[in-house]
C-alpha positions in Angstrom: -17.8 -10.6 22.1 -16.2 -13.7 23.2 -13.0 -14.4 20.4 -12.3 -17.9 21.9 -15.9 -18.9 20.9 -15.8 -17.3 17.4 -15.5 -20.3 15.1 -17.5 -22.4 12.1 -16.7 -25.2 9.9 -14.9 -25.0 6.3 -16.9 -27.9 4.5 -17.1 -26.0 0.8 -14.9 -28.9 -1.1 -11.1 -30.3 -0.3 -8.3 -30.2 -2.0 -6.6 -33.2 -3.4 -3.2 -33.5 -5.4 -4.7 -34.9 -8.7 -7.0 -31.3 -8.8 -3.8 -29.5 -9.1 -2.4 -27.6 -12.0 1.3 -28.9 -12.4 1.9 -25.1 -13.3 1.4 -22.7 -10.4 0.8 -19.8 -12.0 -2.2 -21.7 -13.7 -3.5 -22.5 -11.0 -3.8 -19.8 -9.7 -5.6 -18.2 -13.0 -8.0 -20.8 -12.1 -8.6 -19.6 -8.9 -8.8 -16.3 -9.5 -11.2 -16.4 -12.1 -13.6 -18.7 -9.9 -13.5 -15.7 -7.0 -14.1 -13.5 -9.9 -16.9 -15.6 -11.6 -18.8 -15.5 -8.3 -18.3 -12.2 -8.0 -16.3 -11.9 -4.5 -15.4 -8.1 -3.4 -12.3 -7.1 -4.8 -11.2 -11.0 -6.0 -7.9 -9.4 -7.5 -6.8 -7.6 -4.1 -3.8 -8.8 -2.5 -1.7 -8.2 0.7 2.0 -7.5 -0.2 4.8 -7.9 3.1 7.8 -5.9 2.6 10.6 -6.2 5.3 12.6 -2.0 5.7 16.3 -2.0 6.3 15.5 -2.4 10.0 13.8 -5.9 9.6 10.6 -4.2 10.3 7.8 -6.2 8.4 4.8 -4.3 6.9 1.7 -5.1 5.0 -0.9 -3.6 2.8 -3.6 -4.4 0.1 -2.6 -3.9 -3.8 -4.5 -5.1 -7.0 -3.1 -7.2 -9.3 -3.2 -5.7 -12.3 -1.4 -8.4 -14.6 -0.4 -12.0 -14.0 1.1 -14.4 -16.7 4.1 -16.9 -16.7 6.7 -14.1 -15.9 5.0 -13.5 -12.6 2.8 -11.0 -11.0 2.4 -6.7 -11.8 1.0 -4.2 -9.2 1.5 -0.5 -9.5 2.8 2.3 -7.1 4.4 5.3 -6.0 8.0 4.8 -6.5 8.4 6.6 -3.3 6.3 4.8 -1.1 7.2 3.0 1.9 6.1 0.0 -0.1 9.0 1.1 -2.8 11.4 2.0 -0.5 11.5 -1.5 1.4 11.4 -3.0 -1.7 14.7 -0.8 -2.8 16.3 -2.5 0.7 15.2 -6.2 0.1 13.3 -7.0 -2.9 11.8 -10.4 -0.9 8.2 -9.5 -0.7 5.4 -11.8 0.0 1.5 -11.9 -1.4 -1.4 -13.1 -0.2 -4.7 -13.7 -1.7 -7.7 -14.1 1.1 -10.6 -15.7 -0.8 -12.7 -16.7 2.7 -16.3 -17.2 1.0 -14.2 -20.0 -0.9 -12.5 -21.0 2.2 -9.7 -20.4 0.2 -6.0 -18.5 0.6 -2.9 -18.3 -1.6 0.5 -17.4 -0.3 3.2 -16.3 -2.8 7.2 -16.1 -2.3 9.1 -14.0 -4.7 11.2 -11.8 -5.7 10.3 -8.0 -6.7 11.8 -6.4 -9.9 10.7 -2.7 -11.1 9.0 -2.8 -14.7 10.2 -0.9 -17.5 9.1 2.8 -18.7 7.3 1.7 -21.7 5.2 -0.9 -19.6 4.7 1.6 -17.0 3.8 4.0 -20.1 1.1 1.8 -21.5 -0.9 0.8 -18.0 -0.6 4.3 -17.0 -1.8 5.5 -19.9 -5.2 3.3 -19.4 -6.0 4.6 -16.5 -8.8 6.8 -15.9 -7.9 10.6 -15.8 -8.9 11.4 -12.6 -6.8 8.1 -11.4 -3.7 9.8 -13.1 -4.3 13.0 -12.0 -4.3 11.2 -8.2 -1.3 9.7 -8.9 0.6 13.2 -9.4 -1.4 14.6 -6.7 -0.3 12.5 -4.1 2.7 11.7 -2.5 2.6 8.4 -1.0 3.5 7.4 2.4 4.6 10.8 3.6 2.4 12.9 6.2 -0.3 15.7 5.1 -2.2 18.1 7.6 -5.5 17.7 6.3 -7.3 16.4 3.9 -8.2 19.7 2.3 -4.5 19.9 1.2 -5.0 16.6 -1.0 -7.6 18.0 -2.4 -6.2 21.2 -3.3 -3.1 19.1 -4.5 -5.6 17.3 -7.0 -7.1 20.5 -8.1 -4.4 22.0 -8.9 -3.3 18.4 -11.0 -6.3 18.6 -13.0 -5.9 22.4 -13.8 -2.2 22.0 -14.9 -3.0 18.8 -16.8 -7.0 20.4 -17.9 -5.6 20.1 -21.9 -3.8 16.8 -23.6 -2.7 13.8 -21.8 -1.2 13.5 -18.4 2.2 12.4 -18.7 3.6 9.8 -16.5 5.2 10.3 -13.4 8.8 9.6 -12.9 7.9 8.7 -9.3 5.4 6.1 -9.8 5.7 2.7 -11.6 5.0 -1.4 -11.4 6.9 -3.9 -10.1 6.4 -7.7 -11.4 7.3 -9.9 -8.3 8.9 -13.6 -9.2 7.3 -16.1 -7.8 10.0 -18.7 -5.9 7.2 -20.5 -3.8 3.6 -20.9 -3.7 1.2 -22.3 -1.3 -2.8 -23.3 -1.9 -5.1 -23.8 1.0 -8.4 -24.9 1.0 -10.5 -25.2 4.3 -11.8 -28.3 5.9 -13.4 -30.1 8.4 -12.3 -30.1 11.6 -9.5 -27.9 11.3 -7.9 -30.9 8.9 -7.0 -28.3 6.1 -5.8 -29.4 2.8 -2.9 -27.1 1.9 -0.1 -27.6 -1.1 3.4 -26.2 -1.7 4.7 -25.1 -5.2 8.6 -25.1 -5.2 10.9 -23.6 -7.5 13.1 -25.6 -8.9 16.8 -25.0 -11.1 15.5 -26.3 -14.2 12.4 -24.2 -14.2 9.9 -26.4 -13.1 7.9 -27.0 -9.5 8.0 -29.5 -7.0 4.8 -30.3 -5.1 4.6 -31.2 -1.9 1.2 -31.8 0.6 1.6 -29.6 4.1 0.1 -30.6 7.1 -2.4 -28.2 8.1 
């Protein structure tokens, strides 16, 4: 396989400045429900960058799992290396990779843990087997095999086999802020359209084209 040569055109549509939403976080409700309405793999997965105490950055994929004017809401283990660098530097970055729209979103913000009762009531509309994984698991840290998970969850769904699972202390959302935004869509000749939302003091967003 020959990377240099691996290329192809992005010709789906541009992006001008009068398609724009003047609100960011509409849109990118309108996005996301176009990936969704065309029924893309996992439309609501995004890649979250946290930055440890070191200044080491690391990624992985989370779903979104609520967005509305306040921000953004994924779940985790409180414990996780995901948590942990968040408890260091709450700066995290998202990105949304839409490619069969020739499309990406990259988000700026702040991360902020959510409050019992809302961690309560998404928790609580989970399946059973998805709460029972969450007690089952500890996140991040190393396990000799997988037959030890899976022992772990048995012994979950025997303790909880009666009544409702009760929520971890350890696990949790966090809502992350956004402070910046940034739409691409893909075009010809490597001539991009791409446009930043910035946050501004009185609440509002400036908008500004970027070169590709």
């Amino acid at each position: 396989m020959n990377l240099q040569q691996v290329r192809r055109e992005y010709l789906k549509a541009g992006l001008s400045r009068k398609q724009l939403d003047s609100n960011p976080i509409e849109q990118l409700t309108g996005w996301l429900d176009q990936a969704s309405g065309v029924e893309l793999v996992d439309a609501t997965a995004m890649t979250l960058a946290s930055v440890d105490c070191d200044g080491q950055p690391s990624q992985r994929v989370v779903l979104l799992k609520r967005l509305d004017q306040r921000g953004l809401v994924f779940y985790t283990n409180l414990k996780s290396r995901k948590a942990m660098d968040i408890d260091s530097n709450n700066k995290v970055s998202i990105h949304f990779g839409w490619l069969p729209l020739e499309r990406q979103v990259k988000i700026q913000g702040v991360a902020r843990k959510m409050s019992i009762t809302e961690n309560l009531a998404y928790f609580s509309s989970r399946p059973k087997d998805s709460q029972l994984a969450a007690w089952a698991s500890h996140q991040s840290q190393p396990i000799s095999s997988r037959k030890m998970l899976n022992l772990a969850f048995e012994q979950m769904k025997e303790k909880f086999s009666s009544g409702e699972v009760p929520l971890p202390d350890f696990w949790g959302g966090y809502l992350i802020e956004p402070t910046r935004f940034e739409f691409w869509q893909g075009g010809g000749a490597r001539l991009h359209d791409s446009f930043a939302y910035i946050a501004e003091t009185n609440n509002g967003w400036s908008i500004q084209r970027l070169a590709p």
